[in-house]
C-alpha positions in Angstrom: -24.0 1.5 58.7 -24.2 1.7 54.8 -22.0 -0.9 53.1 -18.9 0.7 51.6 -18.8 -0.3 47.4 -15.4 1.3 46.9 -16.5 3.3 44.2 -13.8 5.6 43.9 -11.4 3.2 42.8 -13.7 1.6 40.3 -14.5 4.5 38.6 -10.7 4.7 38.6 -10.2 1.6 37.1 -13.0 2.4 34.7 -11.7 5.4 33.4 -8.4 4.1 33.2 -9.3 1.7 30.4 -11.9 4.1 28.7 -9.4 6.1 28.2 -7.1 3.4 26.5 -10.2 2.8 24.4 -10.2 6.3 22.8 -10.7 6.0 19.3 -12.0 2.7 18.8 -15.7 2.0 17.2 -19.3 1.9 18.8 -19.5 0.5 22.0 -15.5 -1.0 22.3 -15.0 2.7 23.0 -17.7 3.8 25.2 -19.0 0.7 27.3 -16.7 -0.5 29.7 -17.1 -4.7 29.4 -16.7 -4.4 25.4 -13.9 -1.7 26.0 -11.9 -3.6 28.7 -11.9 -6.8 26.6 -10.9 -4.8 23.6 -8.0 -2.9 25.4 -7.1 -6.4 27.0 -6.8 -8.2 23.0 -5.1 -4.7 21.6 -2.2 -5.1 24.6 -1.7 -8.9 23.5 -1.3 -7.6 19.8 1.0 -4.4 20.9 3.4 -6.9 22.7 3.5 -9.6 20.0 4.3 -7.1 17.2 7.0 -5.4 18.6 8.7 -8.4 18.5 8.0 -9.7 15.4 8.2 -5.7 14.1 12.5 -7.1 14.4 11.9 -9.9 12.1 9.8 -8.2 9.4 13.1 -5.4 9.6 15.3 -7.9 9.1 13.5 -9.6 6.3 13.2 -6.1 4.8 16.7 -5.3 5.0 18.2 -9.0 3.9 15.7 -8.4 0.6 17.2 -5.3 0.1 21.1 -6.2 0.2 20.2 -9.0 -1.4 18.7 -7.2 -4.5 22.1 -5.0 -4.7 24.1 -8.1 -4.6 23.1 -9.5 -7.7 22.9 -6.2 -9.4 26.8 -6.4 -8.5 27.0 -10.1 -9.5 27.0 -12.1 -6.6 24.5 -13.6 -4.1 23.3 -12.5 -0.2 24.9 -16.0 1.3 28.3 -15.3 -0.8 28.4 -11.4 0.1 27.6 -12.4 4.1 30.2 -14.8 3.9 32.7 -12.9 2.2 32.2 -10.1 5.0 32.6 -12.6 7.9 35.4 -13.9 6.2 37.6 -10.9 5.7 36.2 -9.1 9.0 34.0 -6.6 7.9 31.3 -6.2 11.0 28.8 -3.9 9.6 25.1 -5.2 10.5 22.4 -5.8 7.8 20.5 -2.7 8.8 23.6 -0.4 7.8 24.0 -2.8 4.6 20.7 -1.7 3.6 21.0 1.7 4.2 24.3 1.7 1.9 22.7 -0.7 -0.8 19.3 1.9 -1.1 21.0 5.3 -0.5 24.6 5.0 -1.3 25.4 2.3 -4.5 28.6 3.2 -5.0 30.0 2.4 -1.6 27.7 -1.1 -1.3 29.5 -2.1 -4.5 33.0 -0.7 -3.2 32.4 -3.7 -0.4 31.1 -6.0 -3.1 34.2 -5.7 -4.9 36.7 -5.7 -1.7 34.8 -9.0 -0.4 34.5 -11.0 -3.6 38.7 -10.1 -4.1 
């Protein structure tokens, strides 16, 4: 009796992360070792940068409040404390949003927290 190799699942398993591989260069995308340890190092990069995708937002948008701040006369560490202080709880993502598309309201706030 002929030894059984299982080769229905391997070819699964093969096509599985050939597919993943679609678009990469030379052999990453069409030879299965080189593919599989490419797919392997592109997963490690996917998970790491959606987490550090949230910092490099946050850094955007504390740049950009910032920025508005002193073109109203006043610091980010002053206008943060100023909103903690008087109990404004808008998050820096909406801040940004006002400082970029709508100036009048950011310095509205500006003006209620440094009174």
């Amino acid at each position: 009796m002929p030894r059984a190799k299982n080769n229905v699942a391997a070819k699964n398993r093969h096509k599985k992360i050939l597919k993943l591989a679609r678009g990469y260069r030379l052999g990453k995308s069409r030879l299965y070792r080189t593919a599989k340890d490419q797919v392997e190092k592109s997963l490690r990069y996917a998970y790491r940068d959606r987490r550090q995708k949230k910092r490099l937002f946050r850094r955007l948008w504390i740049v950009r409040i910032n920025a508005a701040c002193r073109q109203n006369g006043t610091t980010y560490s002053k206008f943060i404390h100023g909103l903690k202080k008087n109990e404004i709880n808008l998050n820096r993502k909406t801040l940004a949003h006002l400082a970029m598309h709508e100036p009048q309201a950011f310095t509205s706030l500006v003006e209620q927290v440094s009174a």
